[in-house]
C-alpha positions in Angstrom: -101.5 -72.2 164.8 -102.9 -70.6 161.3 -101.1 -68.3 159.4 -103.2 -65.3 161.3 -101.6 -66.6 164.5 -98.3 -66.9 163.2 -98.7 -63.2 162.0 -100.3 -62.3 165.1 -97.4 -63.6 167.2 -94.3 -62.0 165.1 -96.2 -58.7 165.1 -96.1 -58.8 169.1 -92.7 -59.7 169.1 -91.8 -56.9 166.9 -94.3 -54.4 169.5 -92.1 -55.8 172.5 -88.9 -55.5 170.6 -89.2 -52.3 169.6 -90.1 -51.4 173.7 -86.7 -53.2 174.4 -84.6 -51.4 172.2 -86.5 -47.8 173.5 -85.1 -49.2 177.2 -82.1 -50.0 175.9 -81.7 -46.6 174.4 -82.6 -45.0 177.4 -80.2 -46.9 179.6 -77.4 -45.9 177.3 -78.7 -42.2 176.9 -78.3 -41.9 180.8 -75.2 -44.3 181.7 -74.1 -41.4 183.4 -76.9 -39.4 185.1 -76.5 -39.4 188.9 -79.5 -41.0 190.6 -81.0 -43.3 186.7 -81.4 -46.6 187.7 -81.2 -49.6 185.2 -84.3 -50.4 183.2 -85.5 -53.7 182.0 -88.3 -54.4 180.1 -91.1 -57.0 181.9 -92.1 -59.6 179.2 -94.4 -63.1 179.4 -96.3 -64.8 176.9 -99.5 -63.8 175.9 -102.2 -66.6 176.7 -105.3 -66.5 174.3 -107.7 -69.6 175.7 -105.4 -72.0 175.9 -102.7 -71.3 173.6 -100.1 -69.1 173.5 -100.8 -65.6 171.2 -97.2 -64.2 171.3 -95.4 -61.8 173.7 -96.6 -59.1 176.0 -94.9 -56.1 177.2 -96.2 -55.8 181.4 -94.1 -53.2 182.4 -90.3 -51.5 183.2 -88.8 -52.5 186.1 -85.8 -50.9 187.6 -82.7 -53.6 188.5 -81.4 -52.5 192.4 -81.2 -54.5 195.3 -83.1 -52.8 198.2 -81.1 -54.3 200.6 -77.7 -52.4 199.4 -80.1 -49.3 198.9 -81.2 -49.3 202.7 -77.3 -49.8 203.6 -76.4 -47.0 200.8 -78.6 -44.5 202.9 -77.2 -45.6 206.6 -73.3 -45.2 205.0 -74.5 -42.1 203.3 -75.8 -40.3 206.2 -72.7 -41.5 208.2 -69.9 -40.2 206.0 -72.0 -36.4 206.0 -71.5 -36.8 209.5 -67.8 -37.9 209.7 -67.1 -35.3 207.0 -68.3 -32.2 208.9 -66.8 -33.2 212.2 -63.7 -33.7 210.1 -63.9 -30.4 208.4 -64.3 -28.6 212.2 -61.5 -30.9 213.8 -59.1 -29.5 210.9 -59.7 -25.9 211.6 -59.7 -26.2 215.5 -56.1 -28.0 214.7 -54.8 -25.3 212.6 -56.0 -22.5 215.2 -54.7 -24.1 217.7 -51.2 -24.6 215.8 -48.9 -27.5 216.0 -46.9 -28.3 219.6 -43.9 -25.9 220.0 -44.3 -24.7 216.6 -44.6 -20.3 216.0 -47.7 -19.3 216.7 -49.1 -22.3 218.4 -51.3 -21.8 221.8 -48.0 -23.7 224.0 -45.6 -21.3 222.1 -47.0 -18.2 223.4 -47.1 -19.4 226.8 -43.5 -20.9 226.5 -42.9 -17.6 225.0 -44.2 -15.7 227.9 -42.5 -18.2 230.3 -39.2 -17.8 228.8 -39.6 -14.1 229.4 -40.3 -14.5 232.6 -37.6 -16.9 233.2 -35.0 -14.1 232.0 -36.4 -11.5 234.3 -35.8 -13.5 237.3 -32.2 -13.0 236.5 -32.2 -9.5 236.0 -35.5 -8.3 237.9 -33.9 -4.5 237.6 -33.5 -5.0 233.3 -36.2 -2.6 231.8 -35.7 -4.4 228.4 -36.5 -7.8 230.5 -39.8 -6.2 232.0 -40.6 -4.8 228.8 -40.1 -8.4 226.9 -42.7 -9.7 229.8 -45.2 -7.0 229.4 -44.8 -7.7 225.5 -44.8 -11.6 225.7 -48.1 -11.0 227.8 -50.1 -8.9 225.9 -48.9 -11.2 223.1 -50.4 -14.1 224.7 -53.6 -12.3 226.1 -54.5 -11.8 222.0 -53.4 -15.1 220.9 -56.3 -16.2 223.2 -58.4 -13.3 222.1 -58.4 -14.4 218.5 -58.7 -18.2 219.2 -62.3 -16.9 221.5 -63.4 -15.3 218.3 -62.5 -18.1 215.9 -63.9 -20.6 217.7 -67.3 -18.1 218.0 -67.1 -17.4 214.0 -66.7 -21.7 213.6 -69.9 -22.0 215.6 -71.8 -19.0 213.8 -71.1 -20.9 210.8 -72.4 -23.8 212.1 -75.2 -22.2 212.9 -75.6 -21.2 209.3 -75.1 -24.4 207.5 -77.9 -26.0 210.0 -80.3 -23.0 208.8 -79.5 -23.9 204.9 -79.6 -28.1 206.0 -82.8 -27.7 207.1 -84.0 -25.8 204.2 -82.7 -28.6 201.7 -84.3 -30.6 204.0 -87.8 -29.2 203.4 -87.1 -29.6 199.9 -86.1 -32.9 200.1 -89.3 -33.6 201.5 -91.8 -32.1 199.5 -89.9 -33.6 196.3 -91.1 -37.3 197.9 -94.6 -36.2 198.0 -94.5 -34.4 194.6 -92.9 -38.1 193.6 -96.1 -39.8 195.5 -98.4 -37.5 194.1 -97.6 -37.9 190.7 -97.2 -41.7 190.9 -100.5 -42.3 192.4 -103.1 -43.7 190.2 -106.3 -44.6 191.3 -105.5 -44.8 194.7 -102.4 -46.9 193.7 -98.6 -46.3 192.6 -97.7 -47.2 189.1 -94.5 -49.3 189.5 -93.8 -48.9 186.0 -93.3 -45.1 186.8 -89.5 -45.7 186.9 -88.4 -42.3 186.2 -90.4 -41.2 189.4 -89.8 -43.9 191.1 -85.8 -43.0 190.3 -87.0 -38.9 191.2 -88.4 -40.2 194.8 -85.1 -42.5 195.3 -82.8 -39.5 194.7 -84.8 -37.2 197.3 -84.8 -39.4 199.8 -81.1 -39.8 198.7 -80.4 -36.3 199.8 -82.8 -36.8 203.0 -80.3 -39.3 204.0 -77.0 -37.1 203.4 -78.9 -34.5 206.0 -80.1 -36.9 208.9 -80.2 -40.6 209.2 -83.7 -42.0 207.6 -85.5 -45.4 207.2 -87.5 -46.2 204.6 -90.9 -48.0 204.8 -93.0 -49.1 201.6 -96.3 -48.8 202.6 -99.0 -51.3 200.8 -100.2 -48.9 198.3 -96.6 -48.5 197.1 -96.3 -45.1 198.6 -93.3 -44.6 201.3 -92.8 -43.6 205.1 -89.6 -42.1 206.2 -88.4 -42.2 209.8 -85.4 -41.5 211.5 -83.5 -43.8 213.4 -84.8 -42.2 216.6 -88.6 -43.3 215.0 -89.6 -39.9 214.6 -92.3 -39.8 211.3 -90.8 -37.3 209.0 -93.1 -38.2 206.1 -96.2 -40.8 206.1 -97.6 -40.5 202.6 -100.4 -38.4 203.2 -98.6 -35.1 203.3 -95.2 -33.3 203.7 -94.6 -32.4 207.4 -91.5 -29.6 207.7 -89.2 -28.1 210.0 -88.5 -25.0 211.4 -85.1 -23.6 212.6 -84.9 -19.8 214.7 -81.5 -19.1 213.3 -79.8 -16.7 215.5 -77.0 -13.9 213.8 -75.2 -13.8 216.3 -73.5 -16.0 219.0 -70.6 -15.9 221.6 -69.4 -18.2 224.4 -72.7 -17.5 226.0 -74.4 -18.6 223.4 -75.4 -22.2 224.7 -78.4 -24.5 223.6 -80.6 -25.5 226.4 -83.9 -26.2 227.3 -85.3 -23.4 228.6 -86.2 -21.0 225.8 -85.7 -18.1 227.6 -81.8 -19.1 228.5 -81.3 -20.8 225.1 -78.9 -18.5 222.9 -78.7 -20.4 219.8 -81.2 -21.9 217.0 -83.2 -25.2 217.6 -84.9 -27.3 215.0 -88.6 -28.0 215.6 -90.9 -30.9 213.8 -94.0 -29.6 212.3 -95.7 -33.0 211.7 -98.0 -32.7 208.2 -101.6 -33.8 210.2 -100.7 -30.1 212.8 -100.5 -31.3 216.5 -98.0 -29.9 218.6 -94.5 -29.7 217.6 -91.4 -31.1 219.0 -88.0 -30.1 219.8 -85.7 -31.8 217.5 -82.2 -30.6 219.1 -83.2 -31.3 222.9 -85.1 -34.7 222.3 -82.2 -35.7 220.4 -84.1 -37.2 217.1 -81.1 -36.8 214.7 -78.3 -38.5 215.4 -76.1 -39.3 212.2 -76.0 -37.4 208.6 -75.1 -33.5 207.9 -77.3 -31.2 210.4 -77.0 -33.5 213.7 -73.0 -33.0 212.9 -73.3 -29.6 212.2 -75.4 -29.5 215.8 -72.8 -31.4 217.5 -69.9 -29.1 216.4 -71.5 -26.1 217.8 -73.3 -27.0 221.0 -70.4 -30.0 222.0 -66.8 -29.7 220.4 -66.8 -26.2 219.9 -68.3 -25.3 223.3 -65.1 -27.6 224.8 -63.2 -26.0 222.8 -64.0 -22.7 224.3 -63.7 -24.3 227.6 -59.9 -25.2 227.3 -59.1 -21.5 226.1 -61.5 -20.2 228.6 -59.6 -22.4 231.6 -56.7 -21.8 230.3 -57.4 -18.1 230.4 -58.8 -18.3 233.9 -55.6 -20.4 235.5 -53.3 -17.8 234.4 -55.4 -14.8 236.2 -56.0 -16.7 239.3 -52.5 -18.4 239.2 -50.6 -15.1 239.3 -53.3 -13.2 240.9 -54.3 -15.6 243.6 -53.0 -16.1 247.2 -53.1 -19.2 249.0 -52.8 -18.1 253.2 -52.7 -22.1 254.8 -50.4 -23.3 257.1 -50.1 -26.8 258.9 -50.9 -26.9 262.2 -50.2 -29.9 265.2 -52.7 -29.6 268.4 -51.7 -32.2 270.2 -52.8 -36.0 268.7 -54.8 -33.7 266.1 -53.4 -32.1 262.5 -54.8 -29.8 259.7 -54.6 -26.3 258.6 -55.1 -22.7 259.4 -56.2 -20.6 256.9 -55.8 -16.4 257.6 -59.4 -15.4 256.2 -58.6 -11.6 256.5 -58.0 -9.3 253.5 -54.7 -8.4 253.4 -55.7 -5.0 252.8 -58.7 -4.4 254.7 -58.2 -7.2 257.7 -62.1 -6.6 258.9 -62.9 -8.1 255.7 -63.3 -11.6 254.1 -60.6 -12.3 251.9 -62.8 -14.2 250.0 -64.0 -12.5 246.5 -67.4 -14.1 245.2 -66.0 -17.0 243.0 -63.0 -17.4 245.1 -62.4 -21.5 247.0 -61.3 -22.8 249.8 -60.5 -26.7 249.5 -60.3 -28.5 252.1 -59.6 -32.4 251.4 -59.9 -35.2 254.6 -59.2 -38.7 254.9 -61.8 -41.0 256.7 -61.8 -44.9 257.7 -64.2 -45.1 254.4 -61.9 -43.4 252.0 -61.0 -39.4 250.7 -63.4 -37.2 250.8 -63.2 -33.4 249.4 -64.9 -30.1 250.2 -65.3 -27.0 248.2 -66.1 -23.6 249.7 -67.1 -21.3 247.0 -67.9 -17.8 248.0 -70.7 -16.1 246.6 -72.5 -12.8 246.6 -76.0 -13.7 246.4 -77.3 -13.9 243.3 -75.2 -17.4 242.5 -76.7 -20.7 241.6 -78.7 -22.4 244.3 -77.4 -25.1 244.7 -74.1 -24.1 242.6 -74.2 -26.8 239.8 -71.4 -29.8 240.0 -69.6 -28.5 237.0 -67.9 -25.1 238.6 -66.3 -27.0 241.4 -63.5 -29.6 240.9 -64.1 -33.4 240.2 -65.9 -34.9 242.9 -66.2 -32.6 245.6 -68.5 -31.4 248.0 -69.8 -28.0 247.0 -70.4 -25.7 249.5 -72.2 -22.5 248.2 -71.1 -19.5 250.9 -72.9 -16.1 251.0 -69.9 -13.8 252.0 -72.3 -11.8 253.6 -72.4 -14.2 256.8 -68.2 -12.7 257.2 -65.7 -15.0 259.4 -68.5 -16.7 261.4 -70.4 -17.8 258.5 -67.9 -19.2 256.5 -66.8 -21.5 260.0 -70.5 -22.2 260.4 -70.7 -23.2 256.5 -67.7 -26.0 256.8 -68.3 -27.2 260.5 -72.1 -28.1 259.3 -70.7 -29.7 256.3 -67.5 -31.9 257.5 -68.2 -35.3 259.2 -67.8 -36.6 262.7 -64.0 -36.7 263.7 -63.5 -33.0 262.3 -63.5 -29.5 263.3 -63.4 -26.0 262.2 -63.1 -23.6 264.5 -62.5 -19.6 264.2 -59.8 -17.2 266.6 -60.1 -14.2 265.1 -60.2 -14.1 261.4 -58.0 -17.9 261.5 -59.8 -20.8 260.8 -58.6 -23.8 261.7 -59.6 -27.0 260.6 -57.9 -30.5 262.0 -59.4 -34.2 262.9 -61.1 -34.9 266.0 -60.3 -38.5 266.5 -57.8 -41.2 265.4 -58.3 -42.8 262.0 -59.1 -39.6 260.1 -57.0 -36.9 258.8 -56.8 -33.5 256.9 -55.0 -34.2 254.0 -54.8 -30.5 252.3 -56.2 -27.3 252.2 -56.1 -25.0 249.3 -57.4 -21.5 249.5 -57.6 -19.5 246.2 -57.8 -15.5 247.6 -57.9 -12.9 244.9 -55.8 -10.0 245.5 -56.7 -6.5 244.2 -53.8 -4.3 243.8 -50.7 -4.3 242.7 -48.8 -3.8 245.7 -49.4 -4.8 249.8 -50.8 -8.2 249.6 -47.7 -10.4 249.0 -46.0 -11.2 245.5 -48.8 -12.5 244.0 -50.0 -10.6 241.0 -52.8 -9.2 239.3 -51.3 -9.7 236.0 -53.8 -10.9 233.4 -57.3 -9.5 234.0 -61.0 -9.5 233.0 -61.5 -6.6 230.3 -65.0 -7.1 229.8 -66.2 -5.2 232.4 -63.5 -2.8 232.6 -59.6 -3.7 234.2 -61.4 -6.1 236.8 -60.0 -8.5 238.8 -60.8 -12.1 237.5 -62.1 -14.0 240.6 -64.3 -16.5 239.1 -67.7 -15.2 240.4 -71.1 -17.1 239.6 -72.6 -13.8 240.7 -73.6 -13.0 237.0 -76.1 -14.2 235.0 -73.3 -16.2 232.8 -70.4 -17.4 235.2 -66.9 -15.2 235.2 -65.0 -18.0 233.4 -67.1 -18.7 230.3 -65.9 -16.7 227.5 -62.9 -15.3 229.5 -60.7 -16.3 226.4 -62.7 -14.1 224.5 -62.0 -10.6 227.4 -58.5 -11.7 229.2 -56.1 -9.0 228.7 -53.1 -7.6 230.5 -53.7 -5.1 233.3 -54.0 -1.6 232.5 -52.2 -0.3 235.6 -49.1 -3.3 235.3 -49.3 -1.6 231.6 -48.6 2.0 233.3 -46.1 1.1 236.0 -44.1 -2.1 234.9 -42.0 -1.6 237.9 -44.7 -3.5 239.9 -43.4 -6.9 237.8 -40.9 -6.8 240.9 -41.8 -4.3 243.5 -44.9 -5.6 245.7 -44.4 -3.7 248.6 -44.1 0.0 249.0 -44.6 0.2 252.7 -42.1 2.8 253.8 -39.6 0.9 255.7 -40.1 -1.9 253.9 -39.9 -0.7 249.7 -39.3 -4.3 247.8 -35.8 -3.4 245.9 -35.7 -3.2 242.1 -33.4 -6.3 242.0 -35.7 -8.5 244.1 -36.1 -11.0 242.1 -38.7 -12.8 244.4 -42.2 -11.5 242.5 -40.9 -12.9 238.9 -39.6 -16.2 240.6 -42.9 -16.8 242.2 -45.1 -16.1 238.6 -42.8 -18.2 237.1 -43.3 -20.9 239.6 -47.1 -20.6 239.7 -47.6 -21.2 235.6 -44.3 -24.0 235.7 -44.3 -26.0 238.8 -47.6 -25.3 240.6 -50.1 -27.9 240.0 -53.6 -26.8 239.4 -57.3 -28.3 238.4 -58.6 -28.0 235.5 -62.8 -28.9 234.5 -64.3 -31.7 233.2 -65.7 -29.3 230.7 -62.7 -29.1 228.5 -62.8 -32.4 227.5 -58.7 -33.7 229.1 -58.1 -36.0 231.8 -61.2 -37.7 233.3 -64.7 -36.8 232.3 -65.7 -36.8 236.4 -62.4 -35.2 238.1 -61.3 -33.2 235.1 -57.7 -32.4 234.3 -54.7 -32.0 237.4 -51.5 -30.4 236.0 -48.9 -27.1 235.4 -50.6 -24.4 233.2 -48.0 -24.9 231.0 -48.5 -28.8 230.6 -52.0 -27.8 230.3 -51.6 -25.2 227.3 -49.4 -27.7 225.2 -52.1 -30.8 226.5 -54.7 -28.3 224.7 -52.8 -28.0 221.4 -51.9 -31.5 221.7 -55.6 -32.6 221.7 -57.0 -30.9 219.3 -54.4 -32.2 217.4 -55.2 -36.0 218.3 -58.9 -35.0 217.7 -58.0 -33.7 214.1 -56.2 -37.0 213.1 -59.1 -39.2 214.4 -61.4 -37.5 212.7 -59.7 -37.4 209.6 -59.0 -41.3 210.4 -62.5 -42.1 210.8 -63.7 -40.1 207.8 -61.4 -41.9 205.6 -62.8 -45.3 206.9 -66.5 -44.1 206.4 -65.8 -42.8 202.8 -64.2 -46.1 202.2 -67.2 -48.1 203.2 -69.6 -45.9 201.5 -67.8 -46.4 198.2 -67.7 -50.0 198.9 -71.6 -50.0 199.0 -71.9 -48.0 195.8 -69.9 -50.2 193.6 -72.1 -52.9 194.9 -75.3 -50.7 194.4 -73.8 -49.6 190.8 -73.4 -53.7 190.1 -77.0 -53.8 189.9 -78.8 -50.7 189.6 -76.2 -49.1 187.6 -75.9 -49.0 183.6 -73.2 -51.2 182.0 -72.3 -49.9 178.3 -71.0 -53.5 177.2 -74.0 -55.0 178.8 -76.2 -52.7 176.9 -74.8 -53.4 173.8 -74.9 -57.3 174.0 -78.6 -56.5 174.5 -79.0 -54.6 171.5 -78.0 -57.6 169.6 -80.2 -60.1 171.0 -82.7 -57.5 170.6 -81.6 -56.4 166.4 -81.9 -60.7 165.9 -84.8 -61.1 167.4 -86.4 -57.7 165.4 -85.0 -59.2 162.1 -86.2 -62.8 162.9 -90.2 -61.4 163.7 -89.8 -59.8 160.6 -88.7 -62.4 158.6 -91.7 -64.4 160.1 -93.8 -61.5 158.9 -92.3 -61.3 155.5 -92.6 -65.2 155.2 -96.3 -65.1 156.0 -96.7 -62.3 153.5 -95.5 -64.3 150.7 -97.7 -67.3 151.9 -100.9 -65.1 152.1 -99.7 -63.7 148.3 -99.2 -67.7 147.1 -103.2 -68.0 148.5 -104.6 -65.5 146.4 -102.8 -66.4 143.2 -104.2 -69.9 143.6 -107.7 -68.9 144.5 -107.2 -66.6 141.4 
């Protein structure tokens, strides 16, 4: 090599140099900046003919390991999603209060209990009455406010979907801005690092908001899918989607399919190319990061929230309010129940309200068997869907329009060989037919209407959202009787006017219950302590097919109890996904991260090997200077 190559050489060393130490500087510049991945400058030796010329300068290249990166956006989307369900859980727990403590759901029926308990011992004590009236009204708004809480949680979510999606649009169109501007001739520049960085920390924030895969394509632009392998961004253009918030919602409010029914927002898929659209929500193409959490809380964990409440609300009308008219019966070899079918009031008439049950549960050589009679006025369901009747029974939808005869003719057609139902009168009677089966039970749930002349049961707690109405549990209206009852439950206006009916049930002359009977409160107290009852599937407790059997009490503290045991789980499993998810960035930050101390043991190499080009320089310099004072 000649002097002219020598110079040549050490002035591209000095060129590639002075590139390292403007990375450098960058590096250190932005040690701190959220999404600025390490630099590094690309350098190989420049090859004239056969010979080496010096060094070349090809490029910046960012230092990450896609590997961590693709596990940094799965743990990413998954901690947005434990930390929204967390968030809910928390406030459902502190709604719903802590077991026995003031204010809790279990403390205000204990409360009203108690009450209760002390009128029994002095039915005649005015203060004691007043204490139950109080205690009641008391409990009636404790689930009042928990209805609207619960409403107000799922409003929000509603909300923070609406602004999710718009971040997600965003997001988005930032990654094709990003592809746009890194495009060149048809190809992206990977020396664009700070773009390449810009597209990274979109697609960064795509993955907080829904669970995305990321696929380079071969011209170094990207596509992003979810996990479900819907498309949400191909290269070629930025698709959106579109989300019909709605204002406001209540326990009606529920997502399904049907547009018309649906009373909450859905997220549609506007793919970038046009073509038809698809329902995000009901295909169910999100399923980890922020929005398909925020979806979950309103249309699944709040929803069952509002179930508990709203059966909770429901067993204390019909558990005070309802009569249950079965005796056992013997005929001979043969055993089961009658069951009077006559209003108490009116005896022409069907006791059965439209919502009310009869049960009736058999034994067979192949196993238990169940049957559900649930009256209706018409308009119900056809066929009435699993869900209103209790775990694994046979519904039986009944149009009490077909009276005594119908309701007989209903059952006989639907109880197997080796069983009857027969009517005398307005009795029904149902018993086996042949050895080797057997009625096992028969539970009727009768509403009463009054106050008075239909047997200590009592129309205590009623259904305010259509006036002082009886709560029977009716499918009859478009949205069924118990949904949202939470929400309307209050105490009954004519209890509220004569408490005197706490005790006195009959005012048949000749017959006047006395003030000291103490056989009304002992029953209502009996009914919400002792009596077992069924509670849905819906609400989440006991099994997911046959629901929840227990007290109402045992149920109300089995409510608080849960939500509390939801909370800490939650909470538990957020702390386990955050843990994880730092875990991946400090091994993402190992590489693409900037490393002060590395930088500066860089910026030495990189001052020697400045000062050592130069020096070559310099020494050529003074040979090229020696030349011409020779030749002179």
């Amino acid at each position: 090599m000649g002097l002219m190559g020598a110079m040549n050489a050490s002035l591209s060393g000095l060129r590639v140099t002075q590139a390292q130490m403007e990375v450098v500087s960058n590096n250190i510049s932005n040690s701190s900046t959220v999404g600025y991945s390490r630099r590094q400058l690309d350098i190989r030796q420049r090859v004239t003919g056969e010979n080496t010329s010096g060094a070349l300068a090809t490029g910046i290249q960012r230092q990450l390991d896609v590997l961590v990166q693709k596990q940094l956006r799965v743990e990413t989307a998954g901690a947005a999603f434990t930390d929204v369900r967390a968030r809910y859980a928390r406030q459902l727990d502190q709604l719903f209060g802590a077991p026995g403590q003031a204010g809790s759901l279990d403390t205000s029926v204990n409360t009203f209990t108690s009450s209760l308990q002390t009128l029994t011992a002095n039915p005649s004590d005015f203060t004691a009455r007043a204490q139950v009236m109080s205690t009641a009204q008391q409990l009636a708004s404790t689930l009042n406010g928990l209805s609207s809480d619960i409403q107000r949680m799922r409003e929000d979510a509603e909300a923070n979907i609406a602004s999710g999606i718009d971040r997600l649009n965003n997001a988005i169109s930032r990654v094709a801005d990003a592809d746009r501007r890194l495009t060149v001739n048809g190809q992206v520049s990977a020396s664009s690092a700070a773009l390449l960085d810009d597209r990274d920390s979109a697609i960064q924030e795509l993955a907080a908001l829904v669970d995305v895969r990321v696929v380079n394509q071969d011209n170094g632009k990207v596509s992003i899918f979810t996990n479900s392998g819907l498309q949400i961004y191909s290269g070629d253009g930025a698709s959106s989607f579109t989300f019909d918030q709605r204002s406001v919602i209540t326990a009606n409010s529920l997502f399904t399919t049907n547009p018309a029914d649906r009373g909450v927002g859905t997220i549609r898929f506007n793919p970038s190319g046009g073509g038809a659209g698809v329902d995000v929500i009901a295909s169910g193409l999100f399923r980890s990061g922020e929005i398909a959490a925020e979806v979950a809380m309103r249309d699944k964990t709040l929803v069952e929230a509002q179930t508990q409440i709203d059966d909770l609300a429901a067993a204390l009308a019909s558990s005070l309010g309802d009569r249950n008219p079965t005796t056992p019966v013997t005929v001979g070899a043969n055993a089961g129940y009658d069951i009077d079918l006559a209003d108490v009031l009116v005896p022409a008439t069907l006791a059965m309200k439209a919502g009310n049950t009869l049960m009736i549960d058999i034994n067979t050589p192949t196993g238990p068997r169940r049957f559900q009679v649930i009256a209706t006025d018409g308009p119900a369901p056809n066929p009435i869907p699993a869900s209103e009747g209790e775990g694994g029974a046979t519904i039986i939808r009944y149009d009490r329009a077909g009276g005594f005869a119908g309701l007989q003719a209903a059952l006989a057609g639907a109880l197997p060989a080796g069983f009857s139902a027969t009517l005398t009168g307005s009795t029904l009677r149902v018993v086996n037919t042949s050895a080797g089966n057997a009625v096992t039970g028969a539970r009727a749930s009768f509403s009463t209407s009054g106050l008075t002349g239909e047997g200590p049961e009592l129309q205590m707690f009623v259904d305010l959202g259509g006036g002082n109405i009886p709560y029977t549990g009716s499918l009859d209206t478009l949205n069924p009787q118990r949904r949202g009852l939470a929400g309307r439950i209050g105490v009954n206006a004519n209890l509220v006017a004569d408490t005197s009916r706490l005790v006195v049930y009959n005012t048949t002359p000749g017959s006047v219950t006395p003030q000291g009977d103490s056989t009304r409160p002992r029953l209502l107290l009996d009914r919400l302590t002792n009596a077992q009852r069924s509670f849905s599937a819906g609400s989440g407790i006991g099994d997911a097919s046959n629901g929840f059997r227990s007290t109402v009490t045992q149920f109300a503290r089995r409510v608080v109890e849960d939500q509390g045991a939801n909370a800490a789980q939650a909470m538990n499993v957020d702390e386990g996904q955050k843990l994880v998810l730092r875990s991946v960035e400090a091994r993402f930050s190992e590489t693409s991260g900037v490393s002060i101390d590395q930088e500066m043991s860089d910026l030495v190499q990189i001052q020697n090997a400045y000062a050592a080009n130069a020096r070559v320089v310099g020494a050529v310099k003074e040979l090229f200077d020696m030349l011409l004072r020779i030749g002179a």
